[in-house]
Structures are given as structure tokens and as C-alpha cells.
C-alpha positions in Angstrom: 0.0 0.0 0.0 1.6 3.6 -0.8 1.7 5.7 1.9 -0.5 8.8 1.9 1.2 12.3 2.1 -0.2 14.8 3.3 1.2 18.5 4.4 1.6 18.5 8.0 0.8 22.4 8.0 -2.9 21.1 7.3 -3.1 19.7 10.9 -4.1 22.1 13.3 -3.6 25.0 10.7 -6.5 24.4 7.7 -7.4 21.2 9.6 -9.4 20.4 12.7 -8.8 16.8 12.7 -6.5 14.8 14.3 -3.2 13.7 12.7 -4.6 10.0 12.8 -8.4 11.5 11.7 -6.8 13.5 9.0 -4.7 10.0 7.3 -8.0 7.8 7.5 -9.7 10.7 5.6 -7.3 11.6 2.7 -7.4 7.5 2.5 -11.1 8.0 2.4 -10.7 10.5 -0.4 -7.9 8.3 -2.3 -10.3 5.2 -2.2 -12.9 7.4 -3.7 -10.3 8.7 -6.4 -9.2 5.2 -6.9 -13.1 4.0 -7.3 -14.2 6.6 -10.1 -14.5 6.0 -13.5 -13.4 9.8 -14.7 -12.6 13.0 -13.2 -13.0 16.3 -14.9 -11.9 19.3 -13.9 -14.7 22.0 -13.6 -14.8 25.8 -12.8 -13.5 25.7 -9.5 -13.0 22.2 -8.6 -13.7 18.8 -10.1 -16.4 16.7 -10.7 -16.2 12.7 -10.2 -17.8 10.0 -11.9 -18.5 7.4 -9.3 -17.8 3.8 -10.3 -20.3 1.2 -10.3 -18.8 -0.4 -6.7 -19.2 3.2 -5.1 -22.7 3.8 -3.2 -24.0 7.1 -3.3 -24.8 7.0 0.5 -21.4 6.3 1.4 -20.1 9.5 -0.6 -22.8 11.9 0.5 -21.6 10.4 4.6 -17.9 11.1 3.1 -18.8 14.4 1.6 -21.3 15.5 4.8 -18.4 14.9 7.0 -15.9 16.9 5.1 -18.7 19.8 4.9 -18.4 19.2 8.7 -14.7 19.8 9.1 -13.9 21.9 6.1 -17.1 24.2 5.3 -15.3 26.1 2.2 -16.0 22.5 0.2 -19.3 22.5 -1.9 -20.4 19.0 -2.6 -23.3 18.5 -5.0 -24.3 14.7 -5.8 -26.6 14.1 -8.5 -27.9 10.8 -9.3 -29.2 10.7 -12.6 -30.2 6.7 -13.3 -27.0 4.3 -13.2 -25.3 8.0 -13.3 -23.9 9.3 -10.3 -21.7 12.1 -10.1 -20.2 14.0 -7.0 -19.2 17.8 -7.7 -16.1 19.6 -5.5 -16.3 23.2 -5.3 -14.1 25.4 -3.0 -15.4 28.6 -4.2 -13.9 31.2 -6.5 -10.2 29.7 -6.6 -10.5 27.1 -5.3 -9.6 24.0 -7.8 -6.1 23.7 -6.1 -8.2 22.5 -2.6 -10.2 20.6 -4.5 -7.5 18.6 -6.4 -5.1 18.5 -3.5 -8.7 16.8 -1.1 -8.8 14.3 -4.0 -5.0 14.2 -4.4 -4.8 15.4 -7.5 -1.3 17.2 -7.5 -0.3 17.2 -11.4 
């Protein structure tokens, strides 16, 4: 398993979780990276095709929590048939937070 990295500035600066809350949630984000079938980049963050294996009520817990703990994060889900897609916004701007959430740092 790779190991997650993170910037430790995020703890206790942007971040009110734990060092140990923050690693399982970025590996909650990675598994939902790793899960998708596409991610686009969209004005301001990204949007995420969920894969087939990915519940929509196990997203919108992962996103609710993160709206908990980092309010700047938009999430929209929309569920549109066998289509589900979960949009990231961080406002004006705010694409790097969104990519760096999702790990996205190319």
C-alpha cells in the first residue's frame, strides 16, 4: 500500500482533525479517487464519476463529513439513473483545494 502524504501544515492550521483523523480521511478520499470512473476538472474544482462499486450513500456520509470539518467544500451529488456524479467546489479559486482533497497534484 503507498503511503499517503499529506502536508503537515494542514493539521491544526486548515485542519481540525486529528493527525490519525486526517490519514484515514485523505485514504477515504484516495479510495474514492481510486473508485471513479473519470474526473474532470470544472470551474473551481472537479467533478467525479462514481464507479459502479461506489454507493451514493457512502459518498454523500464522506462528503457531509468533510462539509463538517472543512465548510469552504461545496459538494453537489446528483444521481441521474446508473449515473452518479459528486461535484467539488471550494469557491472562487478554489480548484487547487479541491485537487489537493482528492489528491490530485499534477
Amino acid at each position: 500500500m503507498a503511503e499517503i502524504r499529506f502536508s503537515p501544515a494542514l493539521i491544526g492550521a486548515a485542519c481540525n482533525l486529528s493527525e490519525a483523523d486526517l490519514r484515514a480521511r485523505v485514504a477515504e478520499w484516495a479510495a474514492l479517487k481510486r473508485g471513479a470512473s473519470n474526473m474532470t476538472l470544472i470551474d473551481d474544482g472537479v467533478s467525479v464519476e462514481l464507479g459502479p462499486d461506489q454507493l451514493a450513500a457512502d459518498v454523500a456520509d464522506l462528503a457531509a463529513r468533510e462539509a463538517d470539518c472543512c465548510p469552504f467544500y461545496a459538494f453537489t451529488l446528483a444521481i441521474d439513473g446508473a449515473s452518479r456524479r459528486l461535484s467539488i467546489t471550494a469557491g472562487q479559486g478554489g480548484q487547487p483545494a479541491v485537487r489537493a482533497l482528492l489528491g490530485m497534484f499534477q
